[in-house]
N, C-alpha and C positions, 0 to 999 in steps of 0.2 A: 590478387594482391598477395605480395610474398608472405607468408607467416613464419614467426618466430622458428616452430620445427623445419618448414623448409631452408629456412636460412644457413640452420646448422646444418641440415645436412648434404647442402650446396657446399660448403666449406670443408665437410669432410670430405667431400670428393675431389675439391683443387687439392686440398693439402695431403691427403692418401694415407700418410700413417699419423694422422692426430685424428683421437677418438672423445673429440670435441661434444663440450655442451652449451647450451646455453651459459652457466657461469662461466664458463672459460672464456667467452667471448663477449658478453656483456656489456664492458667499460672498452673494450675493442670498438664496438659500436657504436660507443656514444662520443667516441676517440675522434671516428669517420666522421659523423655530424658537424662535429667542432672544427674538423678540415675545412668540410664544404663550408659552413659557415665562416672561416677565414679567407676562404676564396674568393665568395661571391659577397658576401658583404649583405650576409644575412646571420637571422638568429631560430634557425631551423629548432626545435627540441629534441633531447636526449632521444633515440629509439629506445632505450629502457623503462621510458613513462607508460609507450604504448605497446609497445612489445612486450607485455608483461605476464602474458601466460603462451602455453605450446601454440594456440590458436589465434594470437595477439598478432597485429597488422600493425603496420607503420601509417595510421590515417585515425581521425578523430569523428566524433557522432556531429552535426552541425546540422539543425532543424529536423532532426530525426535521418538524415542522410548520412553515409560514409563518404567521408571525403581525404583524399590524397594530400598527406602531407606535402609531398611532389611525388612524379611519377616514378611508378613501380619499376620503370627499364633501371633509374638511376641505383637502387638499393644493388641490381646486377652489374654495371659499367662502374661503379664509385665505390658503393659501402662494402661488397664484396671483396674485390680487390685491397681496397685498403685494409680490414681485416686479413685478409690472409697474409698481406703484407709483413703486420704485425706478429701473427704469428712465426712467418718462416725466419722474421729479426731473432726470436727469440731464442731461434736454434744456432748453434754455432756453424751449421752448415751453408752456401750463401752458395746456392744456385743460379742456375738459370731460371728456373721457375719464377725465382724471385724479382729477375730482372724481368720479364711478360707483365707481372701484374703489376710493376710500378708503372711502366707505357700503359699498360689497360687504366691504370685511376688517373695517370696525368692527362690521355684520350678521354676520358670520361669523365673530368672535371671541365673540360675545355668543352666539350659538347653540352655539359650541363648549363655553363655561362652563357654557351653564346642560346641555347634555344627557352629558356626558363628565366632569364633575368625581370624580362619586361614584364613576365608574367609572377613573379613573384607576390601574393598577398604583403598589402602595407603592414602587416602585424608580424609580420618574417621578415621585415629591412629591418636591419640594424638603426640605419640614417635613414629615413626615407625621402626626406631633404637633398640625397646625393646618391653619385654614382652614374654610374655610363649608361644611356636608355642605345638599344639597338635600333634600327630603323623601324619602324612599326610593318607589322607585314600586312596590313589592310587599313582602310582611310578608318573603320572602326577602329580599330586597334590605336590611328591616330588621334583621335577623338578621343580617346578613353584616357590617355594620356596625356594630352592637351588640360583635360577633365583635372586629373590628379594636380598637374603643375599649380593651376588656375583656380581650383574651385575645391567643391567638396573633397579631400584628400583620399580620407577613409573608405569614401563611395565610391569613391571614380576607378580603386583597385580593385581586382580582387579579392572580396572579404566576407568568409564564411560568417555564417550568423550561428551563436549557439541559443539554448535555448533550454529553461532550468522549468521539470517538473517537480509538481508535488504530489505525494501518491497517499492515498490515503491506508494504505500495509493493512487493511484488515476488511476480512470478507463478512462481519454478521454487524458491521452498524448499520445505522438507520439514519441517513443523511436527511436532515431537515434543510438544511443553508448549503448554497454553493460552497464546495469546498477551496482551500485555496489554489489561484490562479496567478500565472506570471507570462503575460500573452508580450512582452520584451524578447527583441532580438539582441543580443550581446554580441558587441566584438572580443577577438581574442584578449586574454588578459583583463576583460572586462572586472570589475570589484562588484560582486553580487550581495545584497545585503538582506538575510533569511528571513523569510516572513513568517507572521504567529498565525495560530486559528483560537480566539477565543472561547467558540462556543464549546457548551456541551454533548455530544453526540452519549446516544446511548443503544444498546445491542438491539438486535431483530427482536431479541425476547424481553427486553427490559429489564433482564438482572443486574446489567452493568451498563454505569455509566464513564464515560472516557473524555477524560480532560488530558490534551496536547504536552507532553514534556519535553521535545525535540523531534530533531530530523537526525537522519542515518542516511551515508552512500551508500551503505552494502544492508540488503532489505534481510538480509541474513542474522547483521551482527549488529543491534541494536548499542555494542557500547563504544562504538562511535561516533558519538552525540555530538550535533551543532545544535546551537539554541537560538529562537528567534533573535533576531536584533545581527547576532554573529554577520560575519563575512567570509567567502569565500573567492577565488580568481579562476576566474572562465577559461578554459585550455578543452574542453569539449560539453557536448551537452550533458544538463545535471541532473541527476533526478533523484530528488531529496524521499525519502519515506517515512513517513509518522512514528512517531513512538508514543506509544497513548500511556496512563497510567489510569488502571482499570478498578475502578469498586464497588461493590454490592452496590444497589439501589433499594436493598431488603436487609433486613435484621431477624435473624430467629436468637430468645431468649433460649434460658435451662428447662422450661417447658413447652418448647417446641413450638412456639407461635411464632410465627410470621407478624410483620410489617414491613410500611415503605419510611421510606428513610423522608424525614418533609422535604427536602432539598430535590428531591425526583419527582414528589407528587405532581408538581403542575406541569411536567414533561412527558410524562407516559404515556405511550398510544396503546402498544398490547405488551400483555406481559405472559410468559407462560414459566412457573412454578417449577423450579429444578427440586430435585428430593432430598438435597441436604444443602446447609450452606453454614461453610468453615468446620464440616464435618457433622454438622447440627442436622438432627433428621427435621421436615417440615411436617406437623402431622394434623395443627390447628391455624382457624382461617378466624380470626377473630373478631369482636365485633366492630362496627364502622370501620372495616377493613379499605375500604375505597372511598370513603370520605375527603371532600376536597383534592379530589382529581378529576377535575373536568373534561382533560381529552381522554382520557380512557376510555378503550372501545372493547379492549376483549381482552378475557383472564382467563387463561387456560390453570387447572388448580394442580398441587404435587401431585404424584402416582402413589405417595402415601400416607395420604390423607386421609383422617378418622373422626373430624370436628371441627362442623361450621358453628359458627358463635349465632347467637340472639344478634337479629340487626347487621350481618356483617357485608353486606352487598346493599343494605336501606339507599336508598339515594344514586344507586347507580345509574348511569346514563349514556353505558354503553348498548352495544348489539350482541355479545356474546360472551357466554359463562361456559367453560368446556370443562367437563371432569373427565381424570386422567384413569383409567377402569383395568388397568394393569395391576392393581394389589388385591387381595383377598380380604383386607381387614374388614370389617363394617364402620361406616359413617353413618355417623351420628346429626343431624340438619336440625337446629333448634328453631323456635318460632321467630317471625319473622327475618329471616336471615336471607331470604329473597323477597324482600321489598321493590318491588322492581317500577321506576319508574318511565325508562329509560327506553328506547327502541328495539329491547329485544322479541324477537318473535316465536322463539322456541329455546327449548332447553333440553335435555336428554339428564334420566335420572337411570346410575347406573343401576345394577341389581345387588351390589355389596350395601346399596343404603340400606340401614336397616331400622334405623328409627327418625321419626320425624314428626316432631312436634307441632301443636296448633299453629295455622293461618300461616305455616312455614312461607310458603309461595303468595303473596297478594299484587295483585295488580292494581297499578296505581293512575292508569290511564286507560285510553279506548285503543289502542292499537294488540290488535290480535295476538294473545300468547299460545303458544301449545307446548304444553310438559307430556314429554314422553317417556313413559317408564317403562324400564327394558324388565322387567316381572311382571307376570299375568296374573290381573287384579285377582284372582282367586285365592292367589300365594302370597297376597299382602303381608307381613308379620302384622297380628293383630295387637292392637296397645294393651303394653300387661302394665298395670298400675302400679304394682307391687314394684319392680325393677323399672319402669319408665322407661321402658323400651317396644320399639314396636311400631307401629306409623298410625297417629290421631286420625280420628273419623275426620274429624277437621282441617288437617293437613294441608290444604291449599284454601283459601277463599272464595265460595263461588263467586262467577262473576260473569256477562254475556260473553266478556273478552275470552276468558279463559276454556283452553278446550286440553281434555286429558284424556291421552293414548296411552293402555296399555300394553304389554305383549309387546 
């Protein structure tokens, strides 16, 4: 299929000393269209809607397939011709050149009519109610036309179906609900009416949550917004892209504590702990931190992290508590702050903990725990009373369930 740069430089070869571009020729173009279309008794479109970059064709997206506005011979025997026609008017010099290409577009509309009429899509007549049918060149062909006269109009031609996606533009959600769907075939010109996504979607890691503000053609430039409800007119396939508007599901205070926001809590699956938020370092996990989130399954904690709170995992009912063992600092684990009652079956404690308070760890069911500590019990720091630091002879709860690895 012709492109936009081959076009141009087909015409710079008929015309030889014009050092043509696409603007030069452009309304030249869409000049020829508006010929054919006076000729045949059609409503072809501008080539400049689709021609619209170096690599731009004269043919539209239609159920994911390219399809021929009409055939490519015709852009060479008609739109060419007629183009250069226009340019050689331009010149005061009036050739013979000029006289070949008006016989080549008057040849070439005459062959466009007599072999393309019948086959014309009903959304390209002007009238589709009128005009001269050629003799059909097969009892199909008379059938199909028969069809049009008689019956379903729109069906019985010719007629591309388009076909409007939705994309959801962003690679780290976590889709709970089908996303939105438009399984309609549209005819040309169809009026397409944009559809909403209510829900809330929120990230892989559950920092963010993402509520719908519109759609964008170009998945590039977001500030060309249509909003649900909006309309648009069908002229090729669509494919609409999300424009989310994104915001914490977390809050850190001026002393560096974390929470969730309540509006997230009964949606979270996992969450893993970024190391600052709105510039705010995270460095404490406070108490009943996970309280009243029941799909929570796993909290991966910040990399600089220095203090778990009394209680702050009590009641959890997840499978997994990950610490982030990238920082130097020491963490501080106060008493019961893994109350655990919830499915997990292991836990890894790094070697920066350096104190940890009475019954820290207790298990609150019979399903097997095992805490691994990556320091060899030798090197335990022992509890100094004085500073309250250090790890309590206490430190976990015995229990049948519970087993502890050192080293």
């Amino acid at each position: 299929m012709t492109t936009q740069s081959e076009l141009v430089h087909r015409l710079n070869q008929l015309t030889l000393r014009y050092n043509l571009t696409w603007y030069d020729i452009s309304r030249d173009a869409d000049n020829a269209i508006t010929h054919i279309n006076n000729f045949m008794g059609t409503k072809y479109p501008p080539m400049s809607v689709y021609m619209n970059r170096p690599d731009g064709t004269y043919r539209f997206r239609a159920s994911k397939r390219n399809v021929e506005i009409f055939p490519d011979r015709y852009i060479h025997s008609v739109v060419i011709p007629y183009i250069a026609i226009q340019i050689l008017a331009r010149d005061e010099e009036f050739t013979q050149v000029y006289q070949k290409y008006q016989q080549d577009l008057d040849d070439g509309l005459y062959q466009m009519f007599q072999n393309e009429f019948n086959r014309v899509p009903y959304e390209f007549r002007q009238n589709p109610d009128q005009g001269v049918f050629f003799s059909p060149e097969s009892i199909d062909e008379a059938e199909r036309i028969r069809n049009f006269h008689h019956h379903n109009r729109k069906d019985a031609l010719p007629s591309p179906k388009f076909l409007v996606t939705y994309h959801v533009n962003s690679n780290d959600l976590y889709l709970t609900n089908d996303f939105v769907k438009d399984t309609k075939g549209y005819m040309y010109e169809d009026t397409v009416q944009v559809k909403g996504y209510n829900h809330v979607l929120y990230s892989y890691d559950g920092i963010f949550s993402n509520t719908l503000e519109g759609w964008t053609l170009d998945k590039s430039n977001s500030s060309s917004e249509l909003l649900p409800g909006d309309t648009l007119q069908v002229t090729n396939d669509v494919d609409l892209f999300a424009i989310w508007n994104r915001e914490y599901t977390i809050a850190v205070n001026n002393e560096n504590v974390v929470t969730f926001k309540n509006k997230a809590k009964d949606s979270l699956v996992n969450v893993v702990l970024p190391e600052r938020v709105h510039g705010r370092l995270i460095t404490t996990i406070p108490a009943d931190f996970t309280k009243d989130m029941p799909r929570l399954r796993s909290v991966t904690l910040p990399p600089k992290l220095t203090l778990i709170k009394q209680d702050a995992f009590r009641g959890f009912s997840g499978s997994e508590i990950l610490f982030n063992t990238n920082y130097p600092e020491d963490i501080k684990i106060e008493g019961g702050a893994f109350d655990l009652p919830g499915t997990i079956t292991s836990i890894v404690i790094p070697a920066n903990v350096r104190t940890i308070e009475s019954a820290a760890f207790t298990r609150n069911n019979d399903i097997p725990l095992t805490i691994y500590v990556r320091t060899l019990k030798e090197n335990i720091p022992a509890w100094n009373n004085t500073t309250k630091t250090g790890w309590k002879s206490d430190w976990f709860t015995p229990s049948d369930y519970i087993k502890v690895v050192y080293g």
